[in-house]
NUDRENVO-337190 format. One record per residue: residue in one letter; x, y, z of N, C-alpha, C in turn; residue number from 1. Coordinates in nm, 4 decimals, padded with zeros to 6 digits. Layout:
BEGIN
> res;n_X;n_Y;n_Z;ca_X;ca_Y;ca_Z;c_X;c_Y;c_Z;n
> A;X;Y;Z;X;Y;Z;X;Y;Z;NUM;
...
***
This chain:
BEGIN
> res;n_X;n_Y;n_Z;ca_X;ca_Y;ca_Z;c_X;c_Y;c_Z;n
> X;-13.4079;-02.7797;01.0842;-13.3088;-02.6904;01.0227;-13.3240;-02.6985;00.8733;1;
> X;-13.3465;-02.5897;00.8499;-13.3607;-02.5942;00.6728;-13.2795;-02.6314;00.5968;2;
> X;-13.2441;-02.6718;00.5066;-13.1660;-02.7468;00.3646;-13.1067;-02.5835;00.3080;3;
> X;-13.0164;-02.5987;00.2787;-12.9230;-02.4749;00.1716;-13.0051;-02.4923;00.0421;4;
> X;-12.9949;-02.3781;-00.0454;-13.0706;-02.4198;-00.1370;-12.9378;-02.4356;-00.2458;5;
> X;-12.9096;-02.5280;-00.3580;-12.7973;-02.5375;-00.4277;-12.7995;-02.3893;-00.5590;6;
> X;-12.6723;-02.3356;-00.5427;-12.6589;-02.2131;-00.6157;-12.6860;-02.2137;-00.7681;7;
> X;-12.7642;-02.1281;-00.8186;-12.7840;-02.1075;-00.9599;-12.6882;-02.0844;-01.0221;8;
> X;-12.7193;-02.1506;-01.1285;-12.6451;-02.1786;-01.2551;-12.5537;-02.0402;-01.3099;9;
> X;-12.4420;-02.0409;-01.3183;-12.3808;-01.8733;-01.3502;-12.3627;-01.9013;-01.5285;10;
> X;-12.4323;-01.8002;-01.6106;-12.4024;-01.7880;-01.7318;-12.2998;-01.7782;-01.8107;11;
> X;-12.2290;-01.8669;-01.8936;-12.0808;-01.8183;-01.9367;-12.0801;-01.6556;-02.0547;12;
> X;-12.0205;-01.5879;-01.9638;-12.0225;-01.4642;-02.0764;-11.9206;-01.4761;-02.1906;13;
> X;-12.0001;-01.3971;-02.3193;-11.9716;-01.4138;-02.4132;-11.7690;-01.3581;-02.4644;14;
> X;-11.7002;-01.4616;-02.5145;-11.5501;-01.3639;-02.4849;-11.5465;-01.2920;-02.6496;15;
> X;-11.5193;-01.1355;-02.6511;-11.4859;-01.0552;-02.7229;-11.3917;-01.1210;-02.8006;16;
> X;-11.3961;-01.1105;-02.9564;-11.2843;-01.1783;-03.0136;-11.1611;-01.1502;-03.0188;17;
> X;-11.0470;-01.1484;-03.0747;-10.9527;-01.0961;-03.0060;-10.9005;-01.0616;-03.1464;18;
> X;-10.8511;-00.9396;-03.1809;-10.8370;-00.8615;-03.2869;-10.6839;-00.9245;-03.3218;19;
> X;-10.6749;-00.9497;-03.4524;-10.5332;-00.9835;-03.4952;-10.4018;-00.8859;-03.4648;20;
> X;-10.2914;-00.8778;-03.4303;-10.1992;-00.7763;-03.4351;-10.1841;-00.7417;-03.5815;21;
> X;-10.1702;-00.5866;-03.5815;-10.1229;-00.5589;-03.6906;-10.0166;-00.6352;-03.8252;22;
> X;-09.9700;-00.6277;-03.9071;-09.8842;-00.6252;-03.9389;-09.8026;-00.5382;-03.9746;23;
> X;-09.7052;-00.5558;-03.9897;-09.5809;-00.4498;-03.9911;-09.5525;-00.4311;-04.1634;24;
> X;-09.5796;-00.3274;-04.1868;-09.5878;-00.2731;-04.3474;-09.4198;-00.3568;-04.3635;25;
> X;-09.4231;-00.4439;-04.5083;-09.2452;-00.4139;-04.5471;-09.1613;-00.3123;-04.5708;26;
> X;-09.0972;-00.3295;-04.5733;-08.9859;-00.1775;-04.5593;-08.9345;-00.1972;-04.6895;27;
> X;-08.9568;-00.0939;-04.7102;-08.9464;-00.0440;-04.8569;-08.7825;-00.0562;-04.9323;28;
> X;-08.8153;-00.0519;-05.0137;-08.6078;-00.0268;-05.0421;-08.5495;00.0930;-05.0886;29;
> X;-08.4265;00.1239;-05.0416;-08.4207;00.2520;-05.0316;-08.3185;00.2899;-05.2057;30;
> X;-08.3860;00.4002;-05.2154;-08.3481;00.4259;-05.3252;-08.2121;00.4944;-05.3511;31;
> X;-08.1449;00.4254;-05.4840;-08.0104;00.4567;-05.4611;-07.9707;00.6087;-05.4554;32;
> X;-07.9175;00.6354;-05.3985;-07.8675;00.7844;-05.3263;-07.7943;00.8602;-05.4682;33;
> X;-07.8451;00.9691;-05.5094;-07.7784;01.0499;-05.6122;-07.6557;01.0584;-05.5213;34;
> X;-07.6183;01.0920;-05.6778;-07.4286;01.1279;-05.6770;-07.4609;01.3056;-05.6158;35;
> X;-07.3308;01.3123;-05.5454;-07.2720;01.4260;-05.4779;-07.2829;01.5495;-05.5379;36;
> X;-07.3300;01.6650;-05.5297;-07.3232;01.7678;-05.5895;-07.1900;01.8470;-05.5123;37;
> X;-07.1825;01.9267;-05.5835;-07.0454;02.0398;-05.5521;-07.1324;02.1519;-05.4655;38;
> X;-07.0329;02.2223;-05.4125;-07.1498;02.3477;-05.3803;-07.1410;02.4289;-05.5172;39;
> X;-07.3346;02.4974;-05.4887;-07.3305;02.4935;-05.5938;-07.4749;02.4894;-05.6970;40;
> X;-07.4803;02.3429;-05.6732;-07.5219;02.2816;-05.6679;-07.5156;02.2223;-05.8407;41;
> X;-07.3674;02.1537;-05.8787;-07.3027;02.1626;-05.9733;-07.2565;02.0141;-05.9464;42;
> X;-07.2911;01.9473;-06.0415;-07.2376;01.7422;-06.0157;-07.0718;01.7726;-06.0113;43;
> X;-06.9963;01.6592;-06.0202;-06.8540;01.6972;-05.9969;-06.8310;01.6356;-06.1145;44;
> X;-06.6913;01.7648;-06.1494;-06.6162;01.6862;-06.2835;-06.5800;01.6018;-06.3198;45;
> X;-06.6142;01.4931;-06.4726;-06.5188;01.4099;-06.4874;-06.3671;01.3934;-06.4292;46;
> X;-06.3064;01.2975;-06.4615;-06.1732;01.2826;-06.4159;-06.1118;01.3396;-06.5000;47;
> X;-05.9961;01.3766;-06.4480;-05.8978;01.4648;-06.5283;-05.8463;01.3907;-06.6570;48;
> X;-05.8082;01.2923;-06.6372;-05.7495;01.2141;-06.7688;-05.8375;01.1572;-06.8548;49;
> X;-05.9645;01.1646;-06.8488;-06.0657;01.1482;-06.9062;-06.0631;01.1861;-07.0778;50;
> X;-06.0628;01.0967;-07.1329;-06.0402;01.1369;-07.3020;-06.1935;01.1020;-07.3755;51;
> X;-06.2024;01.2432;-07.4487;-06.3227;01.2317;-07.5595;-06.3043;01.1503;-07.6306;52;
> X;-06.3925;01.0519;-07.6667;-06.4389;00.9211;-07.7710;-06.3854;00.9772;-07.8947;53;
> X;-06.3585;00.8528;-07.9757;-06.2923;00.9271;-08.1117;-06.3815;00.9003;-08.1997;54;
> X;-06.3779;01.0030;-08.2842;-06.5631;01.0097;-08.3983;-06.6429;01.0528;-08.3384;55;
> X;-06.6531;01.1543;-08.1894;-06.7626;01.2237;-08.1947;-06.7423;01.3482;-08.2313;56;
> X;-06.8149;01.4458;-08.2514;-06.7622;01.5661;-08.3468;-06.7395;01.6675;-08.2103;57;
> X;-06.6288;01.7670;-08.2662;-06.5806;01.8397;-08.1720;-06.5301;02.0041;-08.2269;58;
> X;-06.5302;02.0876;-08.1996;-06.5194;02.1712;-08.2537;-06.3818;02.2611;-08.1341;59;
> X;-06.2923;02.2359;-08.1572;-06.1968;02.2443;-08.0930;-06.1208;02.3862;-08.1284;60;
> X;-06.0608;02.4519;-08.0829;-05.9517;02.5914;-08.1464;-05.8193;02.4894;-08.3022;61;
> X;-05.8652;02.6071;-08.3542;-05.7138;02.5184;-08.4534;-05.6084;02.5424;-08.3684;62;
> X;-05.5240;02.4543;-08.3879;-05.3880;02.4192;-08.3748;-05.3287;02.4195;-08.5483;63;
> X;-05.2361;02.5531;-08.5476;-05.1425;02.5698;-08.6779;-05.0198;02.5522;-08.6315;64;
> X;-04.9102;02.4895;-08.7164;-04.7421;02.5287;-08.7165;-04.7208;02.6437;-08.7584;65;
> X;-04.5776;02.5960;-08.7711;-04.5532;02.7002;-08.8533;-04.5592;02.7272;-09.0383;66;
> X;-04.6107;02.5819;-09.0837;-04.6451;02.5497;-09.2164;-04.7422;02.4389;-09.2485;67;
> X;-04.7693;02.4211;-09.2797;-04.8740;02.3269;-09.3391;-04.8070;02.1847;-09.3269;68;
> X;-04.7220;02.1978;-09.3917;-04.6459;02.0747;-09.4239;-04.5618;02.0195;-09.2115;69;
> X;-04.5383;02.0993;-09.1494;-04.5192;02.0745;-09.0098;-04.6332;01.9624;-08.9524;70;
> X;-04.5539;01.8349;-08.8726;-04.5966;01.7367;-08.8720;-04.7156;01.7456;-08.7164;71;
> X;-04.8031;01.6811;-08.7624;-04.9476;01.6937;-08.6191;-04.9119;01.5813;-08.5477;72;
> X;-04.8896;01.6099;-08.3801;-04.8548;01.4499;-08.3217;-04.9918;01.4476;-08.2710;73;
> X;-05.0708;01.3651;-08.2951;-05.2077;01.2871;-08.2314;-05.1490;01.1905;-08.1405;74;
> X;-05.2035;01.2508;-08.0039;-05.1977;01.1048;-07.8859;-05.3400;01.0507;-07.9010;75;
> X;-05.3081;00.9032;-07.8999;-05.4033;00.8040;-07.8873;-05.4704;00.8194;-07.7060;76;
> X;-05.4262;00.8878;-07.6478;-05.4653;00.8870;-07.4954;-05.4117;00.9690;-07.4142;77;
> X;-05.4123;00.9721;-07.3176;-05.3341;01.0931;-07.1993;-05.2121;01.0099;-07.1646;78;
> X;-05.1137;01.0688;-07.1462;-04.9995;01.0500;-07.1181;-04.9296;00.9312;-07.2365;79;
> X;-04.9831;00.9629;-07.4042;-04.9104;00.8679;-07.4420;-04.7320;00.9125;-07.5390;80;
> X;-04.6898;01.0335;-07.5079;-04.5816;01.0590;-07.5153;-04.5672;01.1767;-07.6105;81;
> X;-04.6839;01.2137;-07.6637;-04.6783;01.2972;-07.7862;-04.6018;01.4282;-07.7395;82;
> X;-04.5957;01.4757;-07.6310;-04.5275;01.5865;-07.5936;-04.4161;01.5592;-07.5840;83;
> X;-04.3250;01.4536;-07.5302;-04.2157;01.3780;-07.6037;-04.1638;01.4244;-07.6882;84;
> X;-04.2688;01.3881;-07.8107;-04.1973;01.3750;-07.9571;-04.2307;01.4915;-08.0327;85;
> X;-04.2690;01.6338;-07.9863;-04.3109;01.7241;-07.9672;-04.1530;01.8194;-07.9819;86;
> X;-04.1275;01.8025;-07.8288;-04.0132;01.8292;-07.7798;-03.8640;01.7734;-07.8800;87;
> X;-03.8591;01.6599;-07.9179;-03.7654;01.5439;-07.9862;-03.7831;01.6307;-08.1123;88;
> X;-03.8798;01.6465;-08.2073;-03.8650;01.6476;-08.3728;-03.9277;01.7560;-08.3830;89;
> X;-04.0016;01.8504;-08.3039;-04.0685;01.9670;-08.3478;-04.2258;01.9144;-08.3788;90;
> X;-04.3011;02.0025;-08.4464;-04.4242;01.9517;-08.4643;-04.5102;02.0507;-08.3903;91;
> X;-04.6386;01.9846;-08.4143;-04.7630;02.0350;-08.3054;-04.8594;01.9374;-08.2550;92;
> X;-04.8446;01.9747;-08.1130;-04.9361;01.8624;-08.0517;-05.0848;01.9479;-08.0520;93;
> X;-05.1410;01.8307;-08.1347;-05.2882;01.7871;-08.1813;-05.3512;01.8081;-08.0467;94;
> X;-05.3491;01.6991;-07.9827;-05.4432;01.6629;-07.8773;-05.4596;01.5028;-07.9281;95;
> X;-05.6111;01.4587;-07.8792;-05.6659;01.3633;-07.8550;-05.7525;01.3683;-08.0025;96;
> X;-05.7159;01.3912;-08.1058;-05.8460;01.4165;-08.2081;-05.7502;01.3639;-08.3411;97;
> X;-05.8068;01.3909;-08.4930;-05.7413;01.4339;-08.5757;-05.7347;01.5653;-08.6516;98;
> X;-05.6304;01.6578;-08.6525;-05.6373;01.7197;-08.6705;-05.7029;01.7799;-08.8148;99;
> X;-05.8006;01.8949;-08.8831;-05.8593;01.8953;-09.0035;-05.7634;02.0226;-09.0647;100;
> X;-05.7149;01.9504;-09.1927;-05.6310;02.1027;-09.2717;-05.7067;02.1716;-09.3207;101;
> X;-05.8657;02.1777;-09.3579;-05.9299;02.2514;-09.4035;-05.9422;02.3769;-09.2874;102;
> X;-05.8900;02.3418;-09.1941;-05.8783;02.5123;-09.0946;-05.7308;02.5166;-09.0278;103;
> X;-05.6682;02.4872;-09.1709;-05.4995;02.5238;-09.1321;-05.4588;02.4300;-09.0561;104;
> X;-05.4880;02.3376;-08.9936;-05.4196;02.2627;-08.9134;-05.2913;02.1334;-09.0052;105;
> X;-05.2458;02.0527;-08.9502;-05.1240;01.9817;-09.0172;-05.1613;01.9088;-09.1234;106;
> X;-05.1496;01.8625;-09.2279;-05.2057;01.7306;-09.2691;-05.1292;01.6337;-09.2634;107;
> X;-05.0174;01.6366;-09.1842;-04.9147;01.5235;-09.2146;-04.9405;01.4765;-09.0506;108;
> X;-04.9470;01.3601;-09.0144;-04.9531;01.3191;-08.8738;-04.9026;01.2194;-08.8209;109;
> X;-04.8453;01.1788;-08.7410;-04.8507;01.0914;-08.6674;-04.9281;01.0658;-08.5525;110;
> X;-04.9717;00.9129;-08.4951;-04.9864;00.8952;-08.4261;-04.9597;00.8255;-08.2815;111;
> X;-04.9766;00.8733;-08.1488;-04.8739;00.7880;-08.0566;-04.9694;00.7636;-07.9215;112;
> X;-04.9169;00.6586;-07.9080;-04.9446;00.6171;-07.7674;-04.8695;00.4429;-07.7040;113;
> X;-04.9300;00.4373;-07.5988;-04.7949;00.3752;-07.5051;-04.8297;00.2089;-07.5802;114;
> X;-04.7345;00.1413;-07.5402;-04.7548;00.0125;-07.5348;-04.8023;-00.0432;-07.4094;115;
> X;-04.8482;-00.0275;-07.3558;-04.9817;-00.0918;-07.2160;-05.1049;-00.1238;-07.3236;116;
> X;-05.1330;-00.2166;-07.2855;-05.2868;-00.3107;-07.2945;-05.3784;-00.1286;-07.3453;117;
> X;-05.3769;-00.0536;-07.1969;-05.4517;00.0345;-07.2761;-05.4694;00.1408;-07.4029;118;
> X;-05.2882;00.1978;-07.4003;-05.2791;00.2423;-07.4819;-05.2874;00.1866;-07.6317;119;
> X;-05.3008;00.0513;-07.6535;-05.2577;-00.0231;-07.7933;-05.4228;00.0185;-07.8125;120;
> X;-05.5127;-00.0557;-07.7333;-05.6572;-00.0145;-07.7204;-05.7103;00.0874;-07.7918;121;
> X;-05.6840;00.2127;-07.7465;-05.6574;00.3582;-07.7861;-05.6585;00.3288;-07.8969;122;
> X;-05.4730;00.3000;-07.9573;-05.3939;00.3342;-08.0502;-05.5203;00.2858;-08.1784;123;
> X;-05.5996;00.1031;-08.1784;-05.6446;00.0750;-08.1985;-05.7748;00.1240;-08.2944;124;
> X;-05.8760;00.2140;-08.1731;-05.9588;00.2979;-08.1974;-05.9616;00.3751;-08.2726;125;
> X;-05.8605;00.4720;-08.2322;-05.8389;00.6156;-08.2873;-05.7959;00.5471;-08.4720;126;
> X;-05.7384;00.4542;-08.4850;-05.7105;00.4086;-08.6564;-05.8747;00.3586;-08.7078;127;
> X;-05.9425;00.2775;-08.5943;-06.0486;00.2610;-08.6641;-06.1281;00.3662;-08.7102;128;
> X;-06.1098;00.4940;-08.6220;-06.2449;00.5997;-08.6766;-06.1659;00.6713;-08.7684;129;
> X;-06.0188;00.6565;-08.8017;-05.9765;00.7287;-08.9474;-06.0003;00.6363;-09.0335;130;
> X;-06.0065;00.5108;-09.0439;-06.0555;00.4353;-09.1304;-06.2056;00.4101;-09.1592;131;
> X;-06.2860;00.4384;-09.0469;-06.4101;00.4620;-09.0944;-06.4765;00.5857;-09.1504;132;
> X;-06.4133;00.6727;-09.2092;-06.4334;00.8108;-09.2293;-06.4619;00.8986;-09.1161;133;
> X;-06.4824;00.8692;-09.0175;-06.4543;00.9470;-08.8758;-06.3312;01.0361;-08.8620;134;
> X;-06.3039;01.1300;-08.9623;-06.1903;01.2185;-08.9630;-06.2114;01.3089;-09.0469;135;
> X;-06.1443;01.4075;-09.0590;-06.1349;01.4723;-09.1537;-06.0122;01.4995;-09.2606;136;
> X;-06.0668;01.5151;-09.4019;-06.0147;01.4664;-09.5182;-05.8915;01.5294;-09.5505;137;
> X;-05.8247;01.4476;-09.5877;-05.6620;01.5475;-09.6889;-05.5907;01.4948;-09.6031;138;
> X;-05.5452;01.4243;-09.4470;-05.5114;01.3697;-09.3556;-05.3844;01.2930;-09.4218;139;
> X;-05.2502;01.2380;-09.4029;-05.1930;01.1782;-09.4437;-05.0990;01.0905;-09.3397;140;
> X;-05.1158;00.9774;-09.3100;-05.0584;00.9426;-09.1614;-04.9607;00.9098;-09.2310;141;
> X;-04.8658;00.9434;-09.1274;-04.7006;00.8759;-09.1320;-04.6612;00.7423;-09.0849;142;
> X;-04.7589;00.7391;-08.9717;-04.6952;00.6383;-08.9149;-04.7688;00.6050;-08.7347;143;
> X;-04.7499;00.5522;-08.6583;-04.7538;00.5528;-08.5905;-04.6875;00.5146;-08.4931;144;
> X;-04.6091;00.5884;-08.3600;-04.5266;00.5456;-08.3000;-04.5852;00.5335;-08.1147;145;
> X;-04.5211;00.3912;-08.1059;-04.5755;00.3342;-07.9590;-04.4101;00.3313;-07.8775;146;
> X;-04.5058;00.4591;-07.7364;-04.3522;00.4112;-07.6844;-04.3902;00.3534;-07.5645;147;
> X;-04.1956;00.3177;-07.5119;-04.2257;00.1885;-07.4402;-04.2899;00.2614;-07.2814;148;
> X;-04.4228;00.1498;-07.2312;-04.4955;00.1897;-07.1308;-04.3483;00.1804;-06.9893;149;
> X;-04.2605;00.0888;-07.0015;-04.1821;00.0579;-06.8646;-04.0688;00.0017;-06.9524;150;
> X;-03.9206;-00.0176;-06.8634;-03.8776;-00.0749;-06.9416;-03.8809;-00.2334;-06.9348;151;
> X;-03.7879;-00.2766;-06.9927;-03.7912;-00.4347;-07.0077;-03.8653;-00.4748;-07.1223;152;
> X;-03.8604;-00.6012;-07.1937;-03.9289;-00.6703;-07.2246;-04.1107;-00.6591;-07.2429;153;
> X;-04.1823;-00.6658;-07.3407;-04.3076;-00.6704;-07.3563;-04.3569;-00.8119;-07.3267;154;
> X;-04.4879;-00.8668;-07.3035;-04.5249;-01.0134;-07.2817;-04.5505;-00.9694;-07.4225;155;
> X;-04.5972;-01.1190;-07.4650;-04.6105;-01.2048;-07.5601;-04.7675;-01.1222;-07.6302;156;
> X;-04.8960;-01.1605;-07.5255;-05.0143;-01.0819;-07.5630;-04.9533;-00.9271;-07.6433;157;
> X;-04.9074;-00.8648;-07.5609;-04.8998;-00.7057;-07.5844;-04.8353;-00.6765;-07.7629;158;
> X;-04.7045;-00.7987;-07.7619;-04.6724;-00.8254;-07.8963;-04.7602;-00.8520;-07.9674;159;
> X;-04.8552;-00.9572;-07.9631;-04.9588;-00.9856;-08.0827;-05.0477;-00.8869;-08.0810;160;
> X;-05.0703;-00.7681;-08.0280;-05.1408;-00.6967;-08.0401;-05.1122;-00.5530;-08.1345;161;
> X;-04.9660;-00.5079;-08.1056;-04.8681;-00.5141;-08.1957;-04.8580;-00.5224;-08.3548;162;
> X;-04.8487;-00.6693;-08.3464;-04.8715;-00.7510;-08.4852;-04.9537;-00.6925;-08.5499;163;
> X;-05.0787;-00.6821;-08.4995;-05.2042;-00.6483;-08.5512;-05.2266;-00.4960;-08.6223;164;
> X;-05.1905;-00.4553;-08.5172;-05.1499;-00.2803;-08.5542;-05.0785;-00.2923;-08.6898;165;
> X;-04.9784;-00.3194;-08.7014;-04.8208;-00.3636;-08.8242;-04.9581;-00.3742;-08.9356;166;
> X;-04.9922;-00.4507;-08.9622;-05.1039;-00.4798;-09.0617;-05.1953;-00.3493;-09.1237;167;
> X;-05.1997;-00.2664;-09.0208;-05.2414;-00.1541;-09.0865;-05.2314;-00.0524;-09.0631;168;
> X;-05.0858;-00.0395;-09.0477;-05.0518;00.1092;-09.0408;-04.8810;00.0554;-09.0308;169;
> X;-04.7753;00.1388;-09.0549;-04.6744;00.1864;-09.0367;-04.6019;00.2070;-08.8759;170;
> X;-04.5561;00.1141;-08.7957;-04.5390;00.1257;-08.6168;-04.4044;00.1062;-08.6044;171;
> X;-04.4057;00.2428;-08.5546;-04.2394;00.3225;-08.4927;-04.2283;00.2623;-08.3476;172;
> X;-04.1415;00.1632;-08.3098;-04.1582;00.1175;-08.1287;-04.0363;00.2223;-08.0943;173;
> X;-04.0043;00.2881;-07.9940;-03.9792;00.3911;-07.9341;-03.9178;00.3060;-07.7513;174;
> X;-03.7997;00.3156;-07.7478;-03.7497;00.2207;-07.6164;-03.7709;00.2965;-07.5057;175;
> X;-03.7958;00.2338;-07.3651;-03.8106;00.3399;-07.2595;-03.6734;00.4032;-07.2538;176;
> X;-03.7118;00.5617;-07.2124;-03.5870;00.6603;-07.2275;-03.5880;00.6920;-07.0865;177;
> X;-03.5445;00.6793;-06.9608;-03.5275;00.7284;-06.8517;-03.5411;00.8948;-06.8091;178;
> X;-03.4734;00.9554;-06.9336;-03.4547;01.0948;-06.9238;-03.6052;01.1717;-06.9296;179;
> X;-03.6571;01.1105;-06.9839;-03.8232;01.1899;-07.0397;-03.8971;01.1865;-06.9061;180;
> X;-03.8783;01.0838;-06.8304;-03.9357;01.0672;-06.6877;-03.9510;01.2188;-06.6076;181;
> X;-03.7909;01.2457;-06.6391;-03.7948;01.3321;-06.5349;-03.7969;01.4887;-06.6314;182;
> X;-03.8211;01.5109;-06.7300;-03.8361;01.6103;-06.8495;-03.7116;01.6695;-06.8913;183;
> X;-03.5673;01.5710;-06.8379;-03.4699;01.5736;-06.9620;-03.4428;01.5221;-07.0895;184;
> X;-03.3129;01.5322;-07.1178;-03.2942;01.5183;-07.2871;-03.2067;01.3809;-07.2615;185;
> X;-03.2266;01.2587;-07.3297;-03.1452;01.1732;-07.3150;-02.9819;01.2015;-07.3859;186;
> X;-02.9065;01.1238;-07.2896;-02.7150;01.1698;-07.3186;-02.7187;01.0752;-07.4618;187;
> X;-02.7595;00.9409;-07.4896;-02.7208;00.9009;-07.6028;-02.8562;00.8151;-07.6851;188;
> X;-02.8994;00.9198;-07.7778;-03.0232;00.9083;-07.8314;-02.9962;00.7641;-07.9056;189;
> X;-03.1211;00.6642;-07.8430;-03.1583;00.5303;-07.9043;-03.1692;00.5364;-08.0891;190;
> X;-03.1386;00.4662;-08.1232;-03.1101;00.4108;-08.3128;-03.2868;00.4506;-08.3571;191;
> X;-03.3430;00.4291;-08.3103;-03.5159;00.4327;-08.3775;-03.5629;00.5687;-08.3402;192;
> X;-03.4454;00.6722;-08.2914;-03.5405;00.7952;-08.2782;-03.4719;00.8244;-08.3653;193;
> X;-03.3472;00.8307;-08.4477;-03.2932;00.8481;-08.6169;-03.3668;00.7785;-08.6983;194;
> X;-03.4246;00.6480;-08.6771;-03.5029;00.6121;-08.7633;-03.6562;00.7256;-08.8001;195;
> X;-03.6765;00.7775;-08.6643;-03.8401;00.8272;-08.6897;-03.8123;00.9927;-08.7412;196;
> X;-03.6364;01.0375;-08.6843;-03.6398;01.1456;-08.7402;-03.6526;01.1630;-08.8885;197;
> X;-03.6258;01.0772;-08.9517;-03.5874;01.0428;-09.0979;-03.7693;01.0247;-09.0975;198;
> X;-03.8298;01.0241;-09.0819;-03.9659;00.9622;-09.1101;-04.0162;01.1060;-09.1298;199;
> X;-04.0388;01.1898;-09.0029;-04.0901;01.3331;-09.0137;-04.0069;01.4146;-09.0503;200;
> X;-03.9027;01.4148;-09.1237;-03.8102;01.5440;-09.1528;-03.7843;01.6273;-09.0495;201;
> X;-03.7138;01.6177;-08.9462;-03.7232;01.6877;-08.8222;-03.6129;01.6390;-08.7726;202;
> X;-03.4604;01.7671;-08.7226;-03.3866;01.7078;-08.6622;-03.3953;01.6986;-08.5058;203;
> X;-03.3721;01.6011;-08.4656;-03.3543;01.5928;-08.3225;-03.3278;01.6422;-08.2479;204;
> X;-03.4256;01.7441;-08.1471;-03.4030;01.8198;-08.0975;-03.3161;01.9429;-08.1667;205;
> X;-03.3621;01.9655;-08.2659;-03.2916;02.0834;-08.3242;-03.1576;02.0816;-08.3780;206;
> X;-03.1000;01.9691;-08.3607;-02.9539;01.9880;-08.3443;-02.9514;01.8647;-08.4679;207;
> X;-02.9950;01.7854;-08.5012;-02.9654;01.6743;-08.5660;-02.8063;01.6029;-08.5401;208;
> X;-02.7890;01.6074;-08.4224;-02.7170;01.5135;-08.3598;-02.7851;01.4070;-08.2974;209;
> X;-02.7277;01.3000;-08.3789;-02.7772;01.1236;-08.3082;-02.6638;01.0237;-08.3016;210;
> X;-02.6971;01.0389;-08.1772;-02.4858;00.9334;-08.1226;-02.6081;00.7591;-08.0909;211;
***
């Protein structure tokens, strides 16, 4: 009986290398998303209470009285009472600027805004750019009057800030009046709005009655 013959040797085949997996690109970062257009295709308006910087140049409509000598109320900011004192002593409300008499406008002015942190801020500003020649000339300030943001008591900060103002300029403080809230006439006008009438020549509310 014949012998098996022992099986030949099987060749190891060669193994294909094995290709790396990709990598995965990083992901990019996404770029910040423009602001909203209107339809339109028109960005959206500043905010309403939004006030022009003081000292940039502006070319605004005059605002005349009825005389030259009629006093300009400049608000230091939006809502800082000048329509108030508008209403109270007569006058013409300025706006947010100083007014220039070289195109008829007042040369006599005051200026106003609230006692809040922001309005003193304001109040602040708007003196620095008349003191830096940021105005226009012949200008004669009266004074400036801060009325009260709430009633009660001021803190301590808001006073020294205050102080500071006092130093260079003339500051009318003005008490919270309840009545102005709601766009009446107060029943018994506070001692410092006779003081400020006496300042602008202007009787109170027309009547120059002060109880």
């Amino acid at each position: 009986m014949a012998q098996a013959r022992p099986a030949a040797p099987v060749a190891p085949q060669p193994t294909a290398p094995v290709a790396p997996a990709p990598r995965k690109a990083a992901a990019r970062p996404k770029a910040a998303a423009a602001p909203a257009r209107a339809a339109g295709g028109r960005r959206p308006a500043p905010a309403a209470d939004a006030e022009p910087g003081w000292g940039r140049p502006k070319k605004p409509r005059p605002v005349r009285g009825k005389s030259r000598d009629d006093v300009g109320w400049v608000k230091a900011h939006g809502g800082s009472g000048a329509t108030s004192m508008v209403e109270a002593f007569g006058g013409v409300d300025v706006g947010a600027r100083w007014p220039d008499p070289a195109r008829g406008e007042p040369r006599r002015v005051v200026l106003v805004g609230r006692t809040s942190a922001r309005g003193l801020q304001s109040v602040s500003q708007a003196l620095g750019a008349l003191k830096d020649g940021n105005a226009p000339q012949g200008l004669e300030l009266l004074g400036v009057v801060l009325v009260a943001d709430a009633p009660g008591r001021l803190p301590l900060s808001l006073l020294r800030r205050i102080r500071v103002l006092r130093s260079v300029a003339r500051v009318h403080r003005v008490p919270w009046i309840p009545a102005w809230r709601t766009g009446g006439r107060p029943r018994s006008v506070p001692r410092q709005l006779a003081t400020l009438s006496k300042l602008v020549g202007g009787e109170l509310y027309g009547e120059g009655a002060v109880s």
